[in-house]
N, C-alpha and C positions, 0 to 999 in steps of 0.2 A: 460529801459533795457540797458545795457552797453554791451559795445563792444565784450568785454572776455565770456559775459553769452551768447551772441546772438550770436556768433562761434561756441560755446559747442551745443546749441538748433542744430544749421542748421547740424553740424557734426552728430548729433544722428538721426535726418533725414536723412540724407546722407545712413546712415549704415540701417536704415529701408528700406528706398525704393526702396535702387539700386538692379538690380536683379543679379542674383547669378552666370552670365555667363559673360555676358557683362555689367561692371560695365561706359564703358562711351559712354552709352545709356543715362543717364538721369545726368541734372545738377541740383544743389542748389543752389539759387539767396538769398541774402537777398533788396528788393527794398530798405528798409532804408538805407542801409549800401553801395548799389553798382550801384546808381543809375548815368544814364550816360554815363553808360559805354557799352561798344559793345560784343556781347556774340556770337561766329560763333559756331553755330550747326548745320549745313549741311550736309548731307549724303555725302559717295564716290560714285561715279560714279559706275554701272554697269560694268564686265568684258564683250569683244565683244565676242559672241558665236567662238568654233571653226568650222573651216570647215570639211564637212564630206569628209570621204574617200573615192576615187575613188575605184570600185571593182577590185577586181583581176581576171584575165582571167582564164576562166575554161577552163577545158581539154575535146579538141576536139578531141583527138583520137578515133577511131571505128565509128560504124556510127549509135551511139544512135543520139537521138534527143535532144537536150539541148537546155534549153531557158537561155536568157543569165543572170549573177548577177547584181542586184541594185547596183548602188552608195549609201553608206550609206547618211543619213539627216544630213545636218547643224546642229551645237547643235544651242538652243536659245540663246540670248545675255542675259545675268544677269541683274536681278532685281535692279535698284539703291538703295543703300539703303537707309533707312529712315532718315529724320532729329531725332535729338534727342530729348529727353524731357526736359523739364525746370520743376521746381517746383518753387515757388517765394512766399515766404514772404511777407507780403505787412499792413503797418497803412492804407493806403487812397489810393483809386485807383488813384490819383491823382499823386501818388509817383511811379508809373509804367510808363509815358509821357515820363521820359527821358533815357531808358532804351533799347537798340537797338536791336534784336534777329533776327539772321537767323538760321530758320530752316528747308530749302527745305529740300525735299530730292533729291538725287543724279540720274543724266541722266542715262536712262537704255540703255545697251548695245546692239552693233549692232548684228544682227543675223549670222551666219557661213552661207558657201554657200553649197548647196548638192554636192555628191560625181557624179563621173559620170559613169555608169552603163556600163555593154560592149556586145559585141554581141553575138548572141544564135550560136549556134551549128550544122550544118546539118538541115537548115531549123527552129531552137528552134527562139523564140522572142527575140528582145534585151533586155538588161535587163533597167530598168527604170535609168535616173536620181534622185540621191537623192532630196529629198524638202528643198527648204531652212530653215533655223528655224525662228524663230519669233524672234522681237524686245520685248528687256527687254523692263517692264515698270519701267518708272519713279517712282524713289520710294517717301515714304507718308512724308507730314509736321508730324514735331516731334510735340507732344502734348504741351497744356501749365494747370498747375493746380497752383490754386490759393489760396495759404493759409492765413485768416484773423490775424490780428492782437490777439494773444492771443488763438488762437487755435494749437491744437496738435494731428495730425492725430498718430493712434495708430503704437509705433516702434514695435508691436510682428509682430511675421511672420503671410503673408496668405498662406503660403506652406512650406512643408517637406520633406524631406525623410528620411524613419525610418523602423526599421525592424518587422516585425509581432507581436514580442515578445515585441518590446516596445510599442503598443497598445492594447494588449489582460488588458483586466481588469483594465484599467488606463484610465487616460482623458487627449488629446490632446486638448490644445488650441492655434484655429487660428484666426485671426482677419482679418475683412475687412474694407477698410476704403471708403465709400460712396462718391460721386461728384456730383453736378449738372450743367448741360451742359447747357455753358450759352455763347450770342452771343455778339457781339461786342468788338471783342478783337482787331479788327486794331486800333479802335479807343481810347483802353488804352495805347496803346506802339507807342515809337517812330513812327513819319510814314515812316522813312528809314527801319522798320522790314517788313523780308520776312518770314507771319504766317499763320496759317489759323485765319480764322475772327471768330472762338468759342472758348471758354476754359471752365476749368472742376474749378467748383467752391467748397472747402472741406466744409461738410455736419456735417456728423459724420462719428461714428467708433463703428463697431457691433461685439462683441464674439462668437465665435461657439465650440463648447464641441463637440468630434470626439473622438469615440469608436471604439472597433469589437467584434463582436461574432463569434463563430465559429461552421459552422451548417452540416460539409462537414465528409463524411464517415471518412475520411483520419485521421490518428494522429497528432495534431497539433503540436507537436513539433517536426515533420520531416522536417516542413518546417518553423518554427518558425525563421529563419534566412532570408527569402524572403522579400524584402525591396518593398515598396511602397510609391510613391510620391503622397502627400495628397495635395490639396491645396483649398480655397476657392474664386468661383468670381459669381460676382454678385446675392451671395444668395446659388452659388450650389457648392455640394460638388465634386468634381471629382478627381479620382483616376486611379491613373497610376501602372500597376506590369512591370516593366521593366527587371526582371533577375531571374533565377530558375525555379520552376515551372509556368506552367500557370493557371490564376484563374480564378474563374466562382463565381462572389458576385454580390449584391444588395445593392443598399443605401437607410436606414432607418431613416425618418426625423419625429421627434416628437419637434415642434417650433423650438429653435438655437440648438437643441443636434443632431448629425448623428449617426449614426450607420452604419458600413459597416460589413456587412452578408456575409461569406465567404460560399459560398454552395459548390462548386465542383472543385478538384484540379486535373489539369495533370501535373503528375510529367515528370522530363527532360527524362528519360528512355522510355518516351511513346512517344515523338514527335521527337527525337532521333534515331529516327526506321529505316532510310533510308541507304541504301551502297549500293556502284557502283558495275555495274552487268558488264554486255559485253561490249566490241563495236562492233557493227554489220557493215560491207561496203558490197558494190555493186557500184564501180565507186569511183565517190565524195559521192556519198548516204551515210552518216558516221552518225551513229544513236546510242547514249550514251545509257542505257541501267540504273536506277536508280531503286531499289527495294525495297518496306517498308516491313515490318513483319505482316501487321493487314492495311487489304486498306478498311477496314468497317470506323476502326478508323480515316482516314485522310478525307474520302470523305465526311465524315458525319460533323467532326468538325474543320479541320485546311487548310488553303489555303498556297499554296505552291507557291514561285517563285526561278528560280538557276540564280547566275551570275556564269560563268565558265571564266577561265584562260587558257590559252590552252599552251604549249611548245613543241617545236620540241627538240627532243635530239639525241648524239650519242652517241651509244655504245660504241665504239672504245675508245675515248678520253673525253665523257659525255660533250662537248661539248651541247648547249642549244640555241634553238632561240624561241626570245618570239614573238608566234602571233597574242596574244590581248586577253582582257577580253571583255565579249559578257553576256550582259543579255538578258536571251533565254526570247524569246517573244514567246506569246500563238500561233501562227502560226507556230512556231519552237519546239513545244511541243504536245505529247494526251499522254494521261495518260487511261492503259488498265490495268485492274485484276491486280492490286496490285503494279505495273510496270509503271515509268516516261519511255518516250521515248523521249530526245532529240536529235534535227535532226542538231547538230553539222558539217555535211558538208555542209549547209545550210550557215554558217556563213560569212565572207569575212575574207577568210584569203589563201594562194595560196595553187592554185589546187598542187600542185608538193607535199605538205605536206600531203594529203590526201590520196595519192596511199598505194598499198599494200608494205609491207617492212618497212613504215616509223611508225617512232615510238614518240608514241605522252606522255606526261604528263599533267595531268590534275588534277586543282586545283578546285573544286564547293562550292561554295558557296549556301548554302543551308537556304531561310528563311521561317521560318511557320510563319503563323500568322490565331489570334483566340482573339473574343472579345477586339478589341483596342490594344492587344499585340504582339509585333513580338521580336521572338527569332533566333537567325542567329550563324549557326554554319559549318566548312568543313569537306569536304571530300576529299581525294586522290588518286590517283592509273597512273599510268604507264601502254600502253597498245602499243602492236605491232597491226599494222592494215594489 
């Protein structure tokens, strides 16, 4: 095999395997051609978590009883990330001895430290210490796969994305390309490589024929433009709707052919149901007010989480101060007769923005999720408290 053909082979490798985000995740070796030679695939280090915020003092005027705010939590330090992959060519395992690879992965990061909490009010509890966060972990050794001499794992794709209308009545083909996980790989490479001691040996390469039906009340070509990420691994089909409506299918296997069954569709107009109602105070008590159209429809089928944006403004000059995005946690939320209640004075951001008079703007972020899918969309409005 000459030089010029065994560059073209490895390149069209190259273009099959790398995936579609992060293309320097995975390397192409040829042993014949680059043996010797030292290959650094090591992950980057983890970011170290931030530390949490100290709370802000609340307002002890009158003579309620106030316990005091948390310091918010340390975030975690970040995950290191992984070494990369090798792919490697190879005549004779013999021709992999002088070939050197690191592929740790990267030290995980240190944790943030918690915020620190402040005192209750007229007798109320202090408020807690935030927790520190956790130590990243160390991220994973990058894989090693092992292609023989004369083999050619399949370059079609084992994933897609493609819109409705280009699977209705046609046949999608993806390909999976098999390994067998086999041990003693310190002992084929360099013994200066930092690897794991298994690698994935190429097997074959299997085709799979991927259909749809469509079995759902709805007209299908009101949504015939709703894209879905198809892909296959280790045998199973699995499918992703990331945008438009949300769907309710099944997957239909008769030996390599799928079938995916579209039974039941919610279109965006029905999970879309939500706009900001009140704000209700009492003190700091600052309670957001969030209303659907149909609370049979959500309780039954869609889970609900908000991040919210919060802004101080002025009238006078619309002047603006930002006091943090806050994703309301289930303690910070009940949901009554059709009606979100977020307990937005709950949050840490200072008592003085909270009184009556001041006037708040607010951005929510609004995610449903239903069957493996989440759709994220806002809301706005401007409120005097």
């Amino acid at each position: 095999m000459n030089i010029l053909f065994k560059f073209f082979l490895f390149l069209t490798l190259f273009l099959a395997f790398k995936p579609s985000i992060y293309a320097k995740t995975r390397v192409i070796i040829d042993a014949n051609i680059e043996g010797g030679n030292f290959f650094d695939l090591a992950g980057r280090d983890g970011f170290d978590g931030s530390n949490g915020a100290d709370a802000f003092e609340i307002d002890c005027s009158g003579e309620n009883v106030r316990d005091g705010r948390d310091g918010e939590d340390g975030k975690d330090g970040e995950v290191g990330e992984a070494g990369r992959d090798a792919y490697i060519q190879f005549t004779r395992f013999s021709s992999l001895a002088t070939i050197s690879l690191s592929q740790q992965g990267g030290r995980g990061g240190l944790p943030g430290l918690g915020g620190v909490g402040t005192v209750g009010c007229n007798g109320g509890l202090a408020g807690k210490n935030g927790i520190e966060g956790k130590y990243g972990h160390d991220g994973q050794y990058g894989n090693l796969y092992l292609i023989g001499q004369g083999q050619n794992p399949k370059v079609g794709k084992a994933a897609r994305v493609l819109a409705l209308e280009d699977l209705k009545d046609k046949n999608l083909i993806l390909f999976n390309n098999y390994w067998q996980k086999m041990f003693g790989a310190k002992e084929l490479f360099h013994p200066d490589s930092m690897i794991r001691d298994w690698y994935y040996l190429y097997k074959y390469s299997v085709e799979y024929n991927v259909g749809l039906s469509w079995s759902a009340n709805e007209n299908f070509w009101t949504y015939a433009t709703n894209r879905l990420a198809i892909s296959v691994k280790d045998g199973d089909l699995q499918v992703v709707s990331y945008n438009g409506a949300l769907i309710d299918y099944q997957v239909n296997r008769i030996g390599n052919t799928f079938d995916i069954e579209i039974l039941n569709v919610i279109d965006e107009f029905a999970y879309k149901n939500l706009h900001l109602g009140k704000v209700r105070n009492s003190g700091e008590d600052l309670i957001l007010e969030v209303k659907e159209e149909n609370a049979k429809f959500v309780e039954e089928k869609i889970k609900t989480d908000f991040v919210i944006s919060l802004h101080n403004y002025n009238t006078t000059d619309n002047q603006e101060v930002f006091l943090g995005q806050f994703a309301i946690e289930e303690k910070n939320m009940f949901y009554n007769e059709g009606v979100y209640h977020l307990l937005i004075g709950s949050l840490n951001f200072p008592a003085k923005y909270k009184k009556s008079g001041q006037y708040l703007k607010v951005n929510l972020s609004v995610h449903r999720k239903y069957n493996n899918q989440t759709r994220v969309y806002g809301l706005k409005g401007k409120y005097k408290i």
